[in-house]
N, C-alpha and C positions, 0 to 999 in steps of 0.2 A: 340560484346556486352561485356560489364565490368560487371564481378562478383568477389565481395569481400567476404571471410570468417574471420570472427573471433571469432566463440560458435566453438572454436578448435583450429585448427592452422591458424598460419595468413599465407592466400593462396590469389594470385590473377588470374582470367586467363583474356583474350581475347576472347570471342567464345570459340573454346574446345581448346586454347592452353594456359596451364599453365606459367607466370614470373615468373622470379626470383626476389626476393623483395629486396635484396640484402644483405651486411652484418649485424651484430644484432643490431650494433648503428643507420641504415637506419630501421631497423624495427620495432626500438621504438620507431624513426619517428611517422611511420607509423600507428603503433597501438595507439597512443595517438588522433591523427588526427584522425582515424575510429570512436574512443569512442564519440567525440567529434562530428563527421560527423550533417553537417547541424550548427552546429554552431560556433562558433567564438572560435582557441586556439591560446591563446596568444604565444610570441616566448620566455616570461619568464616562462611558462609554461610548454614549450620545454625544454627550455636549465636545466630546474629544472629535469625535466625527464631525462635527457641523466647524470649528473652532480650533481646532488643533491646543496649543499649548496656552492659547491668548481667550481664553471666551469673558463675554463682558458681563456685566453685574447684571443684567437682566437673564442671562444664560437659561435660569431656571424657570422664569415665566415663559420665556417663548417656547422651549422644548414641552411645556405645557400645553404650550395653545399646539402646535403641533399632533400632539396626542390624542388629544381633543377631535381635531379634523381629523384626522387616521381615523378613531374611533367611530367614528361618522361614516367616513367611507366605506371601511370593512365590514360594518355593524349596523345599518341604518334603522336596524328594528330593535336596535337597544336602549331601552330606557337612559337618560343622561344622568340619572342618579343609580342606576343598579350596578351592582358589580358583578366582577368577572367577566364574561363574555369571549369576543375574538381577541381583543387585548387589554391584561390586565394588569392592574397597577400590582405588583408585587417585592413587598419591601422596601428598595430605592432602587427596581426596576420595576419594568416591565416583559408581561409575556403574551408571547406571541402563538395563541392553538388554531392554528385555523384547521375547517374540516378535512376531513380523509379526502386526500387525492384532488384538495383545491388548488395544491403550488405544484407546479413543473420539476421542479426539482427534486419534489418525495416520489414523481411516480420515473422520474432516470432514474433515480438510485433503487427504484423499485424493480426498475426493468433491468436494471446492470445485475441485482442479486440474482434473479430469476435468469440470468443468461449464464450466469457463473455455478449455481448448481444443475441448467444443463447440461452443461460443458461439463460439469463433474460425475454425471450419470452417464453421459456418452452420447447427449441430443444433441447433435451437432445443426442439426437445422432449427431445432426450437432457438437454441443459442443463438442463433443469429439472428431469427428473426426477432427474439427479444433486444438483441443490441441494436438490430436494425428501427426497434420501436423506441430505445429510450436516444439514440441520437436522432431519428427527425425532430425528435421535443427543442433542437438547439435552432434558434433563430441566429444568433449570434453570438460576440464574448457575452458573459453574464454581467446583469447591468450594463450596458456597452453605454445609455444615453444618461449615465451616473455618472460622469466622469470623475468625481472625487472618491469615487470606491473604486479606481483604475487599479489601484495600487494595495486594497485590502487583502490582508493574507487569505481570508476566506474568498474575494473574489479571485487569487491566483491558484487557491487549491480548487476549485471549481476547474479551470482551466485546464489543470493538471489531471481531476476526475475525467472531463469528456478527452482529453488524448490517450488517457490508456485504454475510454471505451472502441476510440477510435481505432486504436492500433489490434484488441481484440477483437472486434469488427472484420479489420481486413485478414489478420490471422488465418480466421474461421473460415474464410471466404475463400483462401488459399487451399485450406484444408478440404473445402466441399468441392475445388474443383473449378473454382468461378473464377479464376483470375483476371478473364475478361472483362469482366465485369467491374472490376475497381482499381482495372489497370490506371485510367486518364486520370481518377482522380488522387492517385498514390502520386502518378507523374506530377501535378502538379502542385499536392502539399510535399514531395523531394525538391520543386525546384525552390519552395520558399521556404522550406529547413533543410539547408543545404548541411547544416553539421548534426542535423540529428540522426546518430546512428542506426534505432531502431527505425525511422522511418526510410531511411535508404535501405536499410537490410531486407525489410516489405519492399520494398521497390525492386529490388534486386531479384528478388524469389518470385513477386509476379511477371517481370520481364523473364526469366529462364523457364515459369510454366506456362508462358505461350508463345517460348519456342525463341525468343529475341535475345539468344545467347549474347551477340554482340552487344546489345545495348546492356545489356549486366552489366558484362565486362568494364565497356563505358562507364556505366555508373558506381561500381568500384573505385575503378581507379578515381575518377574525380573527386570521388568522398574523402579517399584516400591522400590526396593531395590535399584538399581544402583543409582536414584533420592536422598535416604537417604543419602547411603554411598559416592557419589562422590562429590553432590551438598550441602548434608541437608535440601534440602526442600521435600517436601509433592507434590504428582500429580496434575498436574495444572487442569484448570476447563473441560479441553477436554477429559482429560484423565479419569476424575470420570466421566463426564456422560458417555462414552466409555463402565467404568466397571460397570456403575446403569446397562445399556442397558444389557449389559452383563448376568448380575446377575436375567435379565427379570422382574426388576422391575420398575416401572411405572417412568419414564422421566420429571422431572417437568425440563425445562431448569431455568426456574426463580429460582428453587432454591439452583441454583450452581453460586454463585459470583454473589450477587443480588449486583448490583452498591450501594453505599451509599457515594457520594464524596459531597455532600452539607457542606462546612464550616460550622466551629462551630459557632451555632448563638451569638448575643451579650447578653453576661448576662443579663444588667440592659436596655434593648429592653422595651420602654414603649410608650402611644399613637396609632397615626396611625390606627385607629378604623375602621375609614370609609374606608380606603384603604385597608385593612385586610379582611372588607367585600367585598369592589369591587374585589377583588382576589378570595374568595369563589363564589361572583357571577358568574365569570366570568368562573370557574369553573362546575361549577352549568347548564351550555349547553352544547346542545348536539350537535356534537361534542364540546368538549372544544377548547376555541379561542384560538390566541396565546395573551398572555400580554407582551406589552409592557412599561416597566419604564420608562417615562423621568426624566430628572430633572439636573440641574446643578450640576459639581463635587462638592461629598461632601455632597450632601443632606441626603445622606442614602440608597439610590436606592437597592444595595445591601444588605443593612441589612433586609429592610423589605420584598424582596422577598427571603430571605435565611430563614429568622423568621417564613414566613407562610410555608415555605418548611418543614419546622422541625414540626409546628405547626400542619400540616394536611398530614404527613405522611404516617397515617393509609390509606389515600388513592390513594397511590402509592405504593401497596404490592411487585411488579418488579424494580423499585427503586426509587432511586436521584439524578440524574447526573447532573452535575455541571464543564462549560466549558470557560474558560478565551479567548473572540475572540481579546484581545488586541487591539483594535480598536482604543485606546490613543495614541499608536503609528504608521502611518501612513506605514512604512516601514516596521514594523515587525506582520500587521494586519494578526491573522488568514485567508485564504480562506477559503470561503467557502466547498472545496472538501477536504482539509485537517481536515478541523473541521470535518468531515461526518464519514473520518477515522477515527479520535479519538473516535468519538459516536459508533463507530462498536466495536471497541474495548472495550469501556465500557461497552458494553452487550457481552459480551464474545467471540465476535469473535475472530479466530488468526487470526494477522498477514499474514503469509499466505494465507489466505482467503479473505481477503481485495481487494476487485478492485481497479484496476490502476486508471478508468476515474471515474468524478463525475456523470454520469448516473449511472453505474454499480452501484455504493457506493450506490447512492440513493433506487434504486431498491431493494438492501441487504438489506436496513436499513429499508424499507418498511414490507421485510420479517423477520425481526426479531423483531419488535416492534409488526407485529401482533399480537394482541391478548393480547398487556401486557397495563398492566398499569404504565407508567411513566412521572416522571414530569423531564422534561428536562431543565435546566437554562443556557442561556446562555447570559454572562456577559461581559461588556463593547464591545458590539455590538456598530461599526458607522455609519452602514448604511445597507437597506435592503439585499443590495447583498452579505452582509456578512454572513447571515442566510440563514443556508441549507432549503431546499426545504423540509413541514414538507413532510404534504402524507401521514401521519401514520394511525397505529389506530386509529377510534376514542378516544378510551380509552387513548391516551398520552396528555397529557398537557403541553404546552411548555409557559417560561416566558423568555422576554430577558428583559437587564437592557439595558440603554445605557445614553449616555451623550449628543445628540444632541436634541435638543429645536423644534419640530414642531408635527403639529396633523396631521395624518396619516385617514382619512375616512371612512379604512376598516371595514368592519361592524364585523370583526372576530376579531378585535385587538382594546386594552384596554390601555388607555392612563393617565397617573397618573401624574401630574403635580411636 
């Protein structure tokens, strides 16, 4: 059986006998292909890897012979003339299939998903114990004895993967009651990210749930200062509700970074009466529908749902969010799961806290809209499946503008010529 690690050292074995992966030019190989595993790396991708901008005239013989020994290693029972296999030659790459649940890294992200819909059913102990399973897999940084993939975007969004598993990790663990239990090790990844927010704000929340008011406070202020003096900015929105909580006074999350991103409306905005009202109508149910804009480029679509935005404010007290699905061009159209992330973020999620899949997203987006009042806009929309799934409160109001010409039936959506 083939098992591959790379959340560490790049190790391969057999069953329980360890290879040798070979020297560090074969290794970088080999680590660009894992990152890549399941999909297509090209051999200019390769040779850029090994060579950067200078590779020499034999470039393509040697990334040969490399493949070669890979294939060997990964594969020992494949014929040297047959094709396909663990890695195949395809087109002017190669691909990398290795079996179910041979790499470290398909079964974190296997165990991150499976923590993130129980989190979204309400198993709060499964949850953790599945995050608890996909971060022991981390020996170290990934690839750490790679040192020329120090700097790969893939090895830094790796990175970036196991700290959000990490910080929902500790979360959960907050939540079930354990803060005992991950107190030392929060202390000690706060004293070597001294400026990262979310991990002081976890610090902070486990010192106050076992009782270490003082040291909170402590660690407040220090973040708070380090924030001034290193950065010059002020604590982000995690970090003040952290220290409202703190301070035991009453938590409005609405009124920390209430979104207000709706464009400035058009000055000399006149007309439009009746449309003005069918927006207040449409408003005016219960739940409120989603509106719909059509109309050819150019008409104004946007001005007049950015006008009644501004217009009728007052009752959108949690915000105005306002989000470009670029749906004019067909290649660079928002998704829909990506738009969901920008929407989490606008109501102040971190980063880190963002789910990977678009149910997860959804599910957050569900629980952070409860209860608020907001008008959502989302602009040049070209098609239904570009618009997240609402599901919210009733209290949200969502309008999209868009540019394509037809009547839609739904009895929940609002149609403006």
């Amino acid at each position: 059986m083939l098992v591959v690690q790379v959340l560490g050292r790049l190790r391969v074995w057999h069953g329980d006998r360890e290879v040798d992966t070979g020297p560090p030019t074969r290794r970088l190989v080999l680590g660009v292909l894992l990152l890549n595993a399941g999909r297509l790396t090209t051999r200019r991708e390769l040779i850029e890897s090994l060579w950067q901008e200078r590779p020499p005239s034999s470039a393509v013989n040697v990334l040969h012979t490399h493949v070669k020994h890979l294939r060997r290693l990964l594969d020992p029972q494949r014929s040297p003339r047959g094709r396909g296999g663990v890695l195949a030659t395809v087109g002017d790459g190669y691909l990398l299939r290795l079996p179910d649940n041979a790499l470290d890294l398909q079964r974190f992200r296997q165990s991150v998903h499976a923590a993130q819909t129980a989190e979204g059913d309400g198993e709060l102990v499964r949850a953790v114990a599945m995050l608890r399973e996909a971060l022991r897999l981390w020996e170290d940084d990934p690839l750490c004895d790679v040192p020329m993939l120090d700097n790969h975007p893939q090895v830094m969004g790796l990175r970036a993967e196991r700290r959000r598993a990490q910080l929902s990790y500790w979360d959960l663990m907050l939540q079930a009651g354990h803060a005992a239990e991950i107190l030392a090790a929060l202390a000690v990844e706060g004293a070597v990210h001294p400026l990262d927010e979310a991990v002081q704000a976890t610090l902070i929340r486990a010192y106050q749930a076992t009782g270490q008011r003082t040291a909170a406070f402590e660690r407040y202020e220090a973040t708070r200062r380090a924030l001034a003096d290193e950065l010059g900015v002020s604590p982000g929105p995690e970090l003040t509700r952290t220290h409202h909580q703190l301070l035991g006074e009453p938590v409005n999350r609405h009124a920390v970074g209430i979104p207000r991103q709706l464009p400035a409306p058009v000055p000399d905005f006149v007309g439009r009466v009746d449309d003005l009202a069918r927006l207040d109508a449409a408003h005016a149910t219960r739940p409120p529908g989603v509106v719909v804009v059509c109309g050819t480029a150019g008409v104004g679509k946007t001005a007049l749902v950015v006008h009644w935005g501004h217009l009728r404010r007052d009752r959108f007290p949690d915000g105005r969010i306002y989000l470009d699905m670029r749906g004019e061009d067909v290649e660079h159209a928002l998704p829909a799961q990506e738009a969901l992330g920008r929407l989490l973020t606008a109501v102040g999620v971190p980063d880190q806290d963002i789910p990977s899949d678009a149910q997860s997203r959804a599910a957050r987006w569900r629980t952070e809209t409860d209860g608020r009042r907001l008008l959502v806009v989302l602009d040049n929309a070209a098609s239904t499946e570009q618009i997240p799934q609402r599901e919210a409160d009733p209290g949200t109001a969502w309008s999209a503008t868009t540019g394509w010409l037809r009547v839609n039936p739904h009895p929940t959506r609002h149609f403006f010529p």
